[in-house]
C-alpha positions in Angstrom: -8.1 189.4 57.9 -6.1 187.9 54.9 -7.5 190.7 52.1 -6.3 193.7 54.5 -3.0 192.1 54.3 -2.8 191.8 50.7 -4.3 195.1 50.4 -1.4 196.5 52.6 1.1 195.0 50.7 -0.3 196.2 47.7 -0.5 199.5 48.9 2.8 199.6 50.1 4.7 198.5 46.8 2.3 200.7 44.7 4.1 204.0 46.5 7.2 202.6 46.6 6.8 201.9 42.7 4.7 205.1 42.2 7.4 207.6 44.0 10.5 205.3 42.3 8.7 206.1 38.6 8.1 209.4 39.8 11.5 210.3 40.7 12.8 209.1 37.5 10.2 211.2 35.4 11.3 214.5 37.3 14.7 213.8 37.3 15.0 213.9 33.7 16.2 210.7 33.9 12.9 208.7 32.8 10.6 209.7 29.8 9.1 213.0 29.2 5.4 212.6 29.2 3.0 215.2 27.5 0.9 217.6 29.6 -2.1 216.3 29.2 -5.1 213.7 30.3 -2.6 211.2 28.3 -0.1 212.2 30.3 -1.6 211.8 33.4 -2.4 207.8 33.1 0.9 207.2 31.7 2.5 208.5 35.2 -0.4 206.6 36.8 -0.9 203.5 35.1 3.3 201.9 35.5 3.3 201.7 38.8 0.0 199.7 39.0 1.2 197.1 37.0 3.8 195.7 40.0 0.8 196.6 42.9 -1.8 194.5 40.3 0.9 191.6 39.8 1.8 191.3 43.6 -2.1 191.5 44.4 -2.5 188.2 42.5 0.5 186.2 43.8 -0.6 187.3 47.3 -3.8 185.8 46.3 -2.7 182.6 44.5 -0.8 181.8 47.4 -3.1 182.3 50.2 -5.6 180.1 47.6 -3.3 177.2 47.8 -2.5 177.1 51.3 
């Protein structure tokens, strides 16, 4: 039961940080990213990196307890 609620937490912070970097690429706010497969992982790969760090505290502290 405990990984489908880190997995759900994860999931949920991953579109909230995917749609947030999104909205800032297409607003013209955020970076301009080339068209191409480059591209693609840079608009991918940012808003892993929160997902991937809340994944391991979610972990960590369900370790410890």
């Amino acid at each position: 039961m405990r990984p489908l609620a880190v997995s759900g937490s994860a999931a949920l912070l991953f579109l909230v940080c995917l749609f947030g970097w999104w909205a800032l690429i297409y607003s013209g706010v955020g970076p301009t990213l080339p068209r191409s497969p480059l591209g693609f992982f840079l608009i991918i790969i940012p808003p892993l990196l929160p997902a991937a760090a809340l994944v391991y505290l979610l972990k960590r502290r369900g370790d410890a307890a």
